[in-house]
Backbone as a ProteinNet text record, in pm:
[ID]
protein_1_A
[PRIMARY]
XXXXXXXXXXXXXXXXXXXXXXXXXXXXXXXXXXXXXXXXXXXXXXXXXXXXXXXXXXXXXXXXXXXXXXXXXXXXXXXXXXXXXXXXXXXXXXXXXXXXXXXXXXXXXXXXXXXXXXXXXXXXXXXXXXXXXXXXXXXXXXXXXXXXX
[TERTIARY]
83.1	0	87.4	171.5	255.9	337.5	377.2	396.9	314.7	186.4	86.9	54.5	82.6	83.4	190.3	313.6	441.1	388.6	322.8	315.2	237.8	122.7	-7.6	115.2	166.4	212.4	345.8	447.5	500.9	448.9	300.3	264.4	136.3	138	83.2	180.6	338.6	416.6	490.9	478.5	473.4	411.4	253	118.7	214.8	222.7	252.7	349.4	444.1	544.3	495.7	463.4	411.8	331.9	222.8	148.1	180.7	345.8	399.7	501.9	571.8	699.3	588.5	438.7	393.9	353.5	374.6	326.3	183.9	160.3	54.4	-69.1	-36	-160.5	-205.7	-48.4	-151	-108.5	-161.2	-194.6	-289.6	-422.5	-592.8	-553.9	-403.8	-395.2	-316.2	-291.4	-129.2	-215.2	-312.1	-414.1	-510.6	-529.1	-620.4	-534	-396.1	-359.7	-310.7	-229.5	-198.1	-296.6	-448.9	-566.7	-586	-582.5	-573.7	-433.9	-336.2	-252.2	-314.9	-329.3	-361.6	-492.1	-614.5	-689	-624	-562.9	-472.2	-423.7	-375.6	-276.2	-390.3	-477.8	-597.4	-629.9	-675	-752.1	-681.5	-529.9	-478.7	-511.6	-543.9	-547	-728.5	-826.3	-917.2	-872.6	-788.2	-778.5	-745.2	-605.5	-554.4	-636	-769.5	-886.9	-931	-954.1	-1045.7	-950.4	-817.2	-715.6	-732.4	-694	-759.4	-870.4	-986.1	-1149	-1119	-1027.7	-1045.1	-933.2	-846.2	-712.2	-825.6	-960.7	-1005.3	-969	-909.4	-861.5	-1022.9	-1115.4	-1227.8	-1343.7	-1337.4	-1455.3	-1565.2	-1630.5	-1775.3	-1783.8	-1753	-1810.8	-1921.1	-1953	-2108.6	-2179.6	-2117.3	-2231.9	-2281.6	-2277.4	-2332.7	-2422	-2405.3	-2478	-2613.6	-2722.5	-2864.2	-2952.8	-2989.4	-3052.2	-3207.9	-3304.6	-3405.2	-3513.7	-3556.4	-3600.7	-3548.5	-3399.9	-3330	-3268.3	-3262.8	-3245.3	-3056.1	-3033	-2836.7	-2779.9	-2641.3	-2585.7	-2491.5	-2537.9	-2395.4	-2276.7	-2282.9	-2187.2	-2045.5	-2108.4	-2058.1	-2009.1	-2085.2	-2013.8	-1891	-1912.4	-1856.3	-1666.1	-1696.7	-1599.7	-1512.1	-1582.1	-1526.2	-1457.9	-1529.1	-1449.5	-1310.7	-1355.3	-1252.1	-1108.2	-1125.8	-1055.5	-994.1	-1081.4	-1002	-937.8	-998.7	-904.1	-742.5	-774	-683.8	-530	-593.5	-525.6	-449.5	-518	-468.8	-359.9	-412.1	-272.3	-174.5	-179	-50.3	38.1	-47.6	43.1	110	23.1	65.2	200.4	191.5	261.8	371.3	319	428.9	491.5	427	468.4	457.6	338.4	280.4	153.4	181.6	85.3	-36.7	-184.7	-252.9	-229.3	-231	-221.7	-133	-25.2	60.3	29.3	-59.1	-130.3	-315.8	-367.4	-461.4	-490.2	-607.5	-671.5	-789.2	-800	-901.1	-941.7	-1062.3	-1103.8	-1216.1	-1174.1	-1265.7	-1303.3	-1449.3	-1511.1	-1547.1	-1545	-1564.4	-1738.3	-1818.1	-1937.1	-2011.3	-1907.6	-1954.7	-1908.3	-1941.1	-1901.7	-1788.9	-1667.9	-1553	-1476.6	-1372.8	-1240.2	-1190.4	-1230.4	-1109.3	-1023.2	-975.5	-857.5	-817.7	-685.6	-674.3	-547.1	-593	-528.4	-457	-308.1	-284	-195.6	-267.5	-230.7	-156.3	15.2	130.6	164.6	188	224	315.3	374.7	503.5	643.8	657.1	782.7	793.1	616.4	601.8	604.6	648.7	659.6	826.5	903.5	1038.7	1050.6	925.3	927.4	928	1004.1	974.5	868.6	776.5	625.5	594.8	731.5	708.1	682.8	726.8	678.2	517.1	529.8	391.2	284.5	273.4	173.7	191	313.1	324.1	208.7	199	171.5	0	-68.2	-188.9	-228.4	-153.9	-220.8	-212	-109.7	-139.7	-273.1	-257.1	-363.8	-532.9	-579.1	-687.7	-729.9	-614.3	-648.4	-684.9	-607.5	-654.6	-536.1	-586	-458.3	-431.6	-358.3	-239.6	-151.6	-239	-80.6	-89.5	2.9	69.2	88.5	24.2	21.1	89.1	199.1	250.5	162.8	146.3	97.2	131.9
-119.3	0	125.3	112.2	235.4	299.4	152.8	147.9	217.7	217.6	285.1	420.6	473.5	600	696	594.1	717.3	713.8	589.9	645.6	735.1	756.9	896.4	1021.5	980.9	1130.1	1187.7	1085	1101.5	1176.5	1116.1	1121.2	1264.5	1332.8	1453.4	1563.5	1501.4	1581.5	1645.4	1521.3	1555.8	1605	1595.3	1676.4	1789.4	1848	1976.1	2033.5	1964.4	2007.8	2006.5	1911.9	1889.5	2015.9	2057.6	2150	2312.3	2350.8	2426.9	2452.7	2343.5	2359.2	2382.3	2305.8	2362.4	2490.2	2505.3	2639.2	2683.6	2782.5	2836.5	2781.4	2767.1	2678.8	2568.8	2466.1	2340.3	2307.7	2369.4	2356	2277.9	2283.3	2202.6	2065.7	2090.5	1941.3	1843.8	1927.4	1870	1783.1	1883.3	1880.2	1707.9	1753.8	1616.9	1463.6	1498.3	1347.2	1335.8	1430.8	1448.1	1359	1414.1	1358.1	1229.8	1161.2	1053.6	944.2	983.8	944.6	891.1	995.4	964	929.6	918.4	833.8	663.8	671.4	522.9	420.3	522.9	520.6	504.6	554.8	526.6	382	390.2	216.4	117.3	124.4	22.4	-91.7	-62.6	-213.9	-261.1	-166.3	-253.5	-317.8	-296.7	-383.6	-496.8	-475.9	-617.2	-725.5	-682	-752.8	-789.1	-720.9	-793.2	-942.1	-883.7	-984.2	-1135.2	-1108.5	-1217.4	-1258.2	-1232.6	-1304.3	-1392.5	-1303.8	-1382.5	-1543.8	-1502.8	-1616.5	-1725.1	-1711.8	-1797.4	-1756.4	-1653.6	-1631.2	-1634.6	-1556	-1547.7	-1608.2	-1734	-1797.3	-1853	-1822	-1884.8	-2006.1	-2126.4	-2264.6	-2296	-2359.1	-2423.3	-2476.8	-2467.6	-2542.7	-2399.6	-2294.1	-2146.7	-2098.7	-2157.7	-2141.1	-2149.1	-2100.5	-2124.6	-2267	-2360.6	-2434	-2419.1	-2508.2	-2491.4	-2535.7	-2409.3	-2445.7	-2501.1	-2594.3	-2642.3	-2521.4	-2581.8	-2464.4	-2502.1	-2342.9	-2348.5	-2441	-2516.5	-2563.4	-2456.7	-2389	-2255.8	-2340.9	-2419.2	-2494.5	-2553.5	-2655.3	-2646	-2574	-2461.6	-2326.4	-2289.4	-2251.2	-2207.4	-2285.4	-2411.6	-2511.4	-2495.8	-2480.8	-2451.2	-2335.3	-2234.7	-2049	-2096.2	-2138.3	-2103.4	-2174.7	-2321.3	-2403.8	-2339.5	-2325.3	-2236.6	-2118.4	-2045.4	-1921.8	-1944.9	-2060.9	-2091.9	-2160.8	-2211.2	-2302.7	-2191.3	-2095.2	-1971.6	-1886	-1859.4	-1801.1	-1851.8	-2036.8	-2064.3	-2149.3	-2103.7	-2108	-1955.6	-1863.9	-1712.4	-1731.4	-1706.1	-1670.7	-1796.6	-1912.2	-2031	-2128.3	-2088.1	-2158.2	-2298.7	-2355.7	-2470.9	-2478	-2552.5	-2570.8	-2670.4	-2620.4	-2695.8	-2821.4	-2881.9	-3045.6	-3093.8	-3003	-3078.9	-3075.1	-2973	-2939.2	-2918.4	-3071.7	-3026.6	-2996.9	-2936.1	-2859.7	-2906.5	-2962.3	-2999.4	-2899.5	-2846.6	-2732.4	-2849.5	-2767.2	-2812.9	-2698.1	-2786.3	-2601.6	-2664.7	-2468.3	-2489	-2525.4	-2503.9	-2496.6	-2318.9	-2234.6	-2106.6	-2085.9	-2165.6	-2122.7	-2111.5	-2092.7	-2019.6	-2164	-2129.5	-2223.7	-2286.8	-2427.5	-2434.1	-2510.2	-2590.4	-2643.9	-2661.4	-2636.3	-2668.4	-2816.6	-2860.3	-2985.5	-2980.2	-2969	-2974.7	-3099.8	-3151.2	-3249.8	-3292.3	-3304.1	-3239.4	-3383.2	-3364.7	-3465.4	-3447.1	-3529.7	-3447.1	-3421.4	-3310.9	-3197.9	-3113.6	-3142.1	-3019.5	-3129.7	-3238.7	-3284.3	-3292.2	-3238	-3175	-3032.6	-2955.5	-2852.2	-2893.5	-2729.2	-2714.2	-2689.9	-2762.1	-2747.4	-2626	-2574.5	-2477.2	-2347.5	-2286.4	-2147.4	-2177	-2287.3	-2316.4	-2304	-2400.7	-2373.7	-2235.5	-2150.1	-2015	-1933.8	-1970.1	-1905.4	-1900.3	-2000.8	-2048.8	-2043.6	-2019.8	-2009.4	-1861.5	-1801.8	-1640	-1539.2	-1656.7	-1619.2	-1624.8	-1765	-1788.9	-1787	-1790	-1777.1	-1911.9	-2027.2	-2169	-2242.6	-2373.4	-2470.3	-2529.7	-2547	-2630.6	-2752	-2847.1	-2939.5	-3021.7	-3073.2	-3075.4	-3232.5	-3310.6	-3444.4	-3481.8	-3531.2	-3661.7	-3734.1	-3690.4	-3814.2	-3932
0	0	0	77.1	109.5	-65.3	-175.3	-310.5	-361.4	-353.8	-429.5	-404.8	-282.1	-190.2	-279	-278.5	-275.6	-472	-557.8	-679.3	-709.6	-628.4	-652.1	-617.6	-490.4	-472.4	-590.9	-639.2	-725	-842.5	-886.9	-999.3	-1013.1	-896.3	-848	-890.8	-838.6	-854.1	-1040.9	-1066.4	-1203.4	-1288.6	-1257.2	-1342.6	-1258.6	-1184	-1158.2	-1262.1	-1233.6	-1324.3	-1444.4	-1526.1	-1687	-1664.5	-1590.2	-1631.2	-1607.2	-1573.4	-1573.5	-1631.5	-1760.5	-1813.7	-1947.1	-1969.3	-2060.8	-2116.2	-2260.1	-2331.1	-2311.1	-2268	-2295.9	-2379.2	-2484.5	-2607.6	-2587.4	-2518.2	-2444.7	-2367.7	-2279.6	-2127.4	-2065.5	-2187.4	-2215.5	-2241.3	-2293.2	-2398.2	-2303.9	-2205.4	-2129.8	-1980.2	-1950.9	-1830.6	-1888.3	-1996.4	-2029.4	-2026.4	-2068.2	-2085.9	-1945	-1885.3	-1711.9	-1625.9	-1674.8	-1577.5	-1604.9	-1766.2	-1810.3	-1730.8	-1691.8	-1649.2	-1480.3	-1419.7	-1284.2	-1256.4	-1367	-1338.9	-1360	-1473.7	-1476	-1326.8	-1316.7	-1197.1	-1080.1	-1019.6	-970.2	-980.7	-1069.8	-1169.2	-1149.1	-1103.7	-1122.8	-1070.3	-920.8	-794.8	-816.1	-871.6	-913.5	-1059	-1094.2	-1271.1	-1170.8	-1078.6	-1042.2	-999.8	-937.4	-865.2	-970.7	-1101.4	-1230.2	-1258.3	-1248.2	-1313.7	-1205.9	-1083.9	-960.1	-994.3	-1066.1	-1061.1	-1210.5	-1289.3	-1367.7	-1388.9	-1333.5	-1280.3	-1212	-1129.9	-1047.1	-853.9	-857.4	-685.8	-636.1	-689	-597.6	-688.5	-770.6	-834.5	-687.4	-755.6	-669.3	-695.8	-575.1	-611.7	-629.5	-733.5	-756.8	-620.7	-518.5	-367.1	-367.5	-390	-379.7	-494.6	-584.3	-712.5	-685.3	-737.8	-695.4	-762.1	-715.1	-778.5	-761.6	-809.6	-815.7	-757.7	-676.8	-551.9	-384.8	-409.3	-345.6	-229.2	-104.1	-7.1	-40.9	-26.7	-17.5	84.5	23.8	152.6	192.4	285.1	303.4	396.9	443.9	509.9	400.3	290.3	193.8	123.8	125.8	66.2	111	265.8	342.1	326.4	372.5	339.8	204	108.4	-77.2	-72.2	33.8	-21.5	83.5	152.3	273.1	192.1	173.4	88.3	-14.5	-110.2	-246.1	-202.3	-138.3	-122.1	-45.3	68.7	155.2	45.2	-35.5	-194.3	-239.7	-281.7	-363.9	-282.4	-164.8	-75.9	-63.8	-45.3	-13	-145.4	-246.7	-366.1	-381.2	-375.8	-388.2	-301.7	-168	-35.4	-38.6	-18.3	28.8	-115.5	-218.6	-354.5	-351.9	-274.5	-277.4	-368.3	-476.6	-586.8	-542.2	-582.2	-524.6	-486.7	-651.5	-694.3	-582.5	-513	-430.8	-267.1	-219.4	-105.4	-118.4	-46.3	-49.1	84.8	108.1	206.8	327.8	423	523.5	595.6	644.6	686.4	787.4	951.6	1068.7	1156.6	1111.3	1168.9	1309.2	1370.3	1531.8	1538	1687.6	1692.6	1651	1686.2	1655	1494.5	1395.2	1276.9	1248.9	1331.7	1275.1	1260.9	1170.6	1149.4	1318.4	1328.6	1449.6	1455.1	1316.7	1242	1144	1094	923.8	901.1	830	797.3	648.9	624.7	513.6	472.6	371.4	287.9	248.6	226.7	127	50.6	-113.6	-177.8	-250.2	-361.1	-431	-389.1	-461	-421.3	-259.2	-245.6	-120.8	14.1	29.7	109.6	154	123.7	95.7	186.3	179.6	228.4	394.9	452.9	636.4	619.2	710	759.2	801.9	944.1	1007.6	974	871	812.2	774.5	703.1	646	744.3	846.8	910.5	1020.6	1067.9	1088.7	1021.1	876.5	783.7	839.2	790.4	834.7	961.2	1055.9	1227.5	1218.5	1127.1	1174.7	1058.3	988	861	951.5	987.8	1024.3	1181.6	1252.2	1382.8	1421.2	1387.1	1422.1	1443	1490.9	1502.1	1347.2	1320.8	1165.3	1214.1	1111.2	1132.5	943	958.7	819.5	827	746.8	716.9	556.1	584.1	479.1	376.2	274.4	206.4	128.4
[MASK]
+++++++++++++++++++++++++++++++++++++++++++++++++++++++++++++++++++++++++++++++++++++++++++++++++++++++++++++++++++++++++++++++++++++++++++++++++++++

């Protein structure tokens, strides 16, 4: 965040300048692409969110999808977002590829997460556990433990 801060203010500083080393005549012309610039620059971190929905970071699993007439399983749901998203971070963050970590999610009685179970097969059973589940107890606020497959 703080990256994106110092580029608005950078990029404030330069419409200034651009719109004072310019001539007189286009000044209209200098102001328009200037504003075009820092709306850009604006836009950027929702493009990145378009780019995430469309990669799959935040797809909606079909247990959420509406069927017909059929009451939602939000539990199921619940289980799928938590899972996929949990998948997606620790490929992002820990460079564990799904296919090689899958994911167990144990819910408490008050709804919330009150264990995560990860799977490891492959290459990622090679990996220290300990950052990994660091990673996940400070992410979800739960206990982690890391099973061999």
């Amino acid at each position: 965040m703080g990256g994106y801060l110092y580029s608005l203010a950078l990029a404030a500083v330069l419409v200034a300048l651009v719109c004072t080393l310019v001539p007189e005549g286009a000044v209209q012309h200098a102001k328009l692409l200037c504003s075009l610039c820092v709306i850009a620059l604006l836009v950027s971190p929702v493009m990145s969110l378009v780019q995430a929905v469309g990669q799959g970071a935040w797809e909606i699993p079909e247990a959420w999808q509406e069927g017909e007439g059929e009451e939602q399983d939000y539990a199921q749901f619940s289980d799928a977002l938590v899972v996929g998203q949990l998948q997606v971070l620790l490929e992002r963050e820990q460079g564990l590829p799904p296919k090689e970590c899958r994911v167990l999610v144990e819910w408490g009685e008050d709804g919330g997460v009150k264990a995560v179970t990860l799977l490891l097969s492959g290459k990622a059973i090679w990996r220290d556990p300990d950052p990994i589940i660091a990673y996940v107890e400070g992410l979800l606020d739960c206990k982690c433990k890391v099973v061999l497959e």
